[in-house]
C-alpha positions in Angstrom: -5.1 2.5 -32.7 -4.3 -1.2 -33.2 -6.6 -3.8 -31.9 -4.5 -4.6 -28.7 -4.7 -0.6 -27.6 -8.5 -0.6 -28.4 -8.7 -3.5 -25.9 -6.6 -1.6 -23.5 -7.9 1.3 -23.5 -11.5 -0.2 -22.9 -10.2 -2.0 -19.6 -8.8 0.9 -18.5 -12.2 3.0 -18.8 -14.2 -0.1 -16.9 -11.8 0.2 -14.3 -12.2 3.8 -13.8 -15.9 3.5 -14.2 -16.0 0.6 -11.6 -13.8 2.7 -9.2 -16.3 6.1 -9.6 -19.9 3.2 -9.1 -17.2 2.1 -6.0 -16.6 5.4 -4.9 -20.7 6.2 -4.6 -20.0 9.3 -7.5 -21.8 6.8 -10.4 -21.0 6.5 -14.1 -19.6 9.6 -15.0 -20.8 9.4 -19.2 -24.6 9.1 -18.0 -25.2 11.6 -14.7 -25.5 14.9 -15.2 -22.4 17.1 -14.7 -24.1 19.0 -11.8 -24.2 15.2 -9.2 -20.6 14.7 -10.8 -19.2 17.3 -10.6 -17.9 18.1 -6.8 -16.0 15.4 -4.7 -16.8 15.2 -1.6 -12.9 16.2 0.1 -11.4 13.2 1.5 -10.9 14.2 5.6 -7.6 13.0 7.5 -7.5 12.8 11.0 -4.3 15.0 11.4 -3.7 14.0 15.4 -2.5 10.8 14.7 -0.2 11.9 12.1 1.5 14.4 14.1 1.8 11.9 17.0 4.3 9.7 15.0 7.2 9.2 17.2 10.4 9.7 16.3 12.6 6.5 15.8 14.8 5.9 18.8 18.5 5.6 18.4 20.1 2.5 19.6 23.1 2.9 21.5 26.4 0.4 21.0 24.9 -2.3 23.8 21.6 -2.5 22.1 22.8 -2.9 18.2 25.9 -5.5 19.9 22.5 -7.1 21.4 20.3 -7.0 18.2 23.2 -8.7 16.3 23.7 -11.5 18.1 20.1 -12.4 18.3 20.5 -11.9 14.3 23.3 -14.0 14.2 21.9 -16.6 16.5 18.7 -17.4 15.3 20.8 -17.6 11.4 22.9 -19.8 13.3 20.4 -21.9 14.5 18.5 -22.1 11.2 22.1 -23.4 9.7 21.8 -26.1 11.9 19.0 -27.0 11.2 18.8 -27.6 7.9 22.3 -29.2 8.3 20.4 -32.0 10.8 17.6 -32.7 7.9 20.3 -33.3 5.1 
């Protein structure tokens, strides 16, 4: 290994170290293998992900409407900058 992957490859272990003392689970080269050996499993609330709502379809009068307020605040901003110069 050259001296730059030496360097690396130390940074990379203090990270994951720092991340496991973050993490509550400790320094993994000194506890015994017993405390580090089980993760606690990481819960997820599963009711809000299956109340995602589907996204709504625009229909024509709602996109016409959404493009001219696009095309209207661009506008505006055009002029804008066309006043300071």
């Amino acid at each position: 290994m050259t001296p730059e992957q030496k360097k690396l490859e130390k940074v990379r272990v203090a990270k994951f170290i720092a991340k496991q003392k973050l993490c509550g689970y400790g320094d993994p080269s000194t506890d015994d293998e017993e405390k580090f050996g089980q993760q606690p499993a990481v819960k997820t609330d599963k009711t809000q992900q299956s109340e995602k709502q589907p996204k709504k379809r625009l229909n024509k009068e709602e996109k016409a409407s959404r493009r001219k307020k696009k095309r209207d605040k661009r506008d505006a901003a055009v002029d804008e900058s066309e006043t300071k110069q």
